[in-house]
C-alpha positions in Angstrom: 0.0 0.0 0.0 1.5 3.7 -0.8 1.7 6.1 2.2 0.6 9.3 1.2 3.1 10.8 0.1 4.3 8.3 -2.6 0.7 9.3 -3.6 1.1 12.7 -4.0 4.4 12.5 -6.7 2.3 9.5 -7.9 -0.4 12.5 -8.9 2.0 15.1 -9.3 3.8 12.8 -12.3 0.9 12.1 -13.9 -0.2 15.6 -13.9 2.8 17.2 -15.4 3.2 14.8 -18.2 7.0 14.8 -16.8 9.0 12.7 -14.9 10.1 14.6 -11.2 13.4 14.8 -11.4 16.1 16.5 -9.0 17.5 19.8 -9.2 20.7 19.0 -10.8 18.8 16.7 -13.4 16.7 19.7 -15.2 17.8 20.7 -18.8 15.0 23.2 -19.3 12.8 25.2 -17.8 9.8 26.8 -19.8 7.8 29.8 -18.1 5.8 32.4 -19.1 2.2 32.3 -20.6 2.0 28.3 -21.0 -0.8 26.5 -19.3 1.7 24.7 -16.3 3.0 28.2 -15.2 5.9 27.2 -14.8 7.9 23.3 -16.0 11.3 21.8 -15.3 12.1 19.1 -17.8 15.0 17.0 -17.9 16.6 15.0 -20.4 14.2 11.7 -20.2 11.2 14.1 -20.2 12.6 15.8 -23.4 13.5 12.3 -25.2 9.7 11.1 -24.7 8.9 13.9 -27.1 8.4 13.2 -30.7 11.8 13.2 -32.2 13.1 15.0 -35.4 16.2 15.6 -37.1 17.7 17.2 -39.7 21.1 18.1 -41.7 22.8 21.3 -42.0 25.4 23.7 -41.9 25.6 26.1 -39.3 27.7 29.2 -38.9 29.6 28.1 -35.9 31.3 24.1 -37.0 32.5 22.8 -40.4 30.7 21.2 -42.9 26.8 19.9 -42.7 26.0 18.4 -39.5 23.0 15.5 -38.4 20.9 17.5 -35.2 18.4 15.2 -33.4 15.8 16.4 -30.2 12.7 17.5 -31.0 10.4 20.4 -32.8 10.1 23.6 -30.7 6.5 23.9 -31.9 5.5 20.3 -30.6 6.8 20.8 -27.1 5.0 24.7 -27.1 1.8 22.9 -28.4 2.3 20.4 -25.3 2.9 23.3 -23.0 -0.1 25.2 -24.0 2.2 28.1 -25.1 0.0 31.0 -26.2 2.0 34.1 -27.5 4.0 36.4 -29.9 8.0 35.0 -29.3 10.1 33.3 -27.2 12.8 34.5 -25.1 15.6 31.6 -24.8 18.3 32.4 -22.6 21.5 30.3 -22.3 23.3 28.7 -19.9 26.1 31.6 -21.0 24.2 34.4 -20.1 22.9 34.8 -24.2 19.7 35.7 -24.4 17.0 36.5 -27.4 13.8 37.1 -28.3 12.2 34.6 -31.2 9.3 35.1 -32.8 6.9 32.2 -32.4 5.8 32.4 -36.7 9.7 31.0 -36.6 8.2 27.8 -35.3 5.5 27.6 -37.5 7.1 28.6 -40.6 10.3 26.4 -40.1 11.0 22.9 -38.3 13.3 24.9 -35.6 14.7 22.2 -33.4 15.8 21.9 -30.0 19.0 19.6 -30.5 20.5 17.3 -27.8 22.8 15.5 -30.2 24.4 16.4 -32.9 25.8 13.4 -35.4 24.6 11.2 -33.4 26.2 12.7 -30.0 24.6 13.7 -26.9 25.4 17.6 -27.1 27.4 18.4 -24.0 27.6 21.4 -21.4 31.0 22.3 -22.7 30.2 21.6 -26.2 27.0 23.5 -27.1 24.7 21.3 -25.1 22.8 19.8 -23.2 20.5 21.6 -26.1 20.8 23.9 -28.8 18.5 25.4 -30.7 18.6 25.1 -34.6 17.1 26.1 -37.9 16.7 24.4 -41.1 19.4 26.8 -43.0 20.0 25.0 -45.6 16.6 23.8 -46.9 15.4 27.9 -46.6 17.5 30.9 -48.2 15.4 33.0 -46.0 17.5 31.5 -42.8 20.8 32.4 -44.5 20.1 36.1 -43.4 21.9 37.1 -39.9 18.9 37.7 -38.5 18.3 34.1 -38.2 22.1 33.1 -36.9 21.4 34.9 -33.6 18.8 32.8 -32.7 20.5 30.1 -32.4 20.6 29.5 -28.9 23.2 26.9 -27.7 23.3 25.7 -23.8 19.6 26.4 -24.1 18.3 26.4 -20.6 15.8 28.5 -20.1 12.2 29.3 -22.6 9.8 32.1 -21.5 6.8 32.6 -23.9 5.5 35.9 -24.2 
């Protein structure tokens, strides 16, 4: 038989659609106007999302890379996320506001490997944000390079 309180992070589980993880485990957090309020997610929680990849080039490595995590639209459209941008702020202190149309018009990602890789901390991880460039000559414009956020840790929809 549970004891109470295994009963209540029973609940609490189900009701976040995440699994409770400590402090030092959360890759993400996502405020702002998103039905939750506010959610910590970790990798696992991340990983249960549908996954997409694609290839390209970036501004920052050599050559045409594989990137695999998950659309930024399906984990807003999970969230709730009502709004006119995002502002993703990095584990580097980088912060910038996107528009949400980006994540409507393109398949932006939210990386967490890269050629088959977990992205690390050290390495432009645990996630990175990234466009489609190559598949889109409208991305090729600078407007676009700056936001791509690496050591993404932090979404606020506004």
């Amino acid at each position: 038989m549970l004891n109470p309180t295994a009963c209540m992070v029973a609940t609490l589980m189900l009701v976040s659609g995440a699994a409770l993880a400590g402090q030092d485990d959360i890759i993400l957090e996502v405020t702002g106007n998103i039905t939750e309020g506010t959610v910590r997610l970790d990798r696992e929680a991340l990983q249960k999302l549908p996954q997409a990849s694609l290839e390209t080039s970036t501004v920052v490595t050599d050559g045409t890379h594989r990137f695999t995590g998950f659309l930024m639209r399906d984990l807003l459209g999970k969230l709730g996320a009502e709004g006119d941008e995002v502002i993703a702020s990095a584990l580097n202190d980088y912060i910038v506001e996107i528009p949400m149309t980006d994540f409507t018009e393109f398949d932006v990602i939210v990386a967490y490997s890269m050629d088959g890789q977990p992205l690390r901390r050290n390495d432009k991880g645990p996630l990175w944000i990234v466009y489609p460039r190559d598949q889109h000559q409208a991305l090729q414009d600078i407007r676009y390079d700056y936001r791509w956020v690496w050591q993404l840790s932090r979404l606020e929809v506004q």
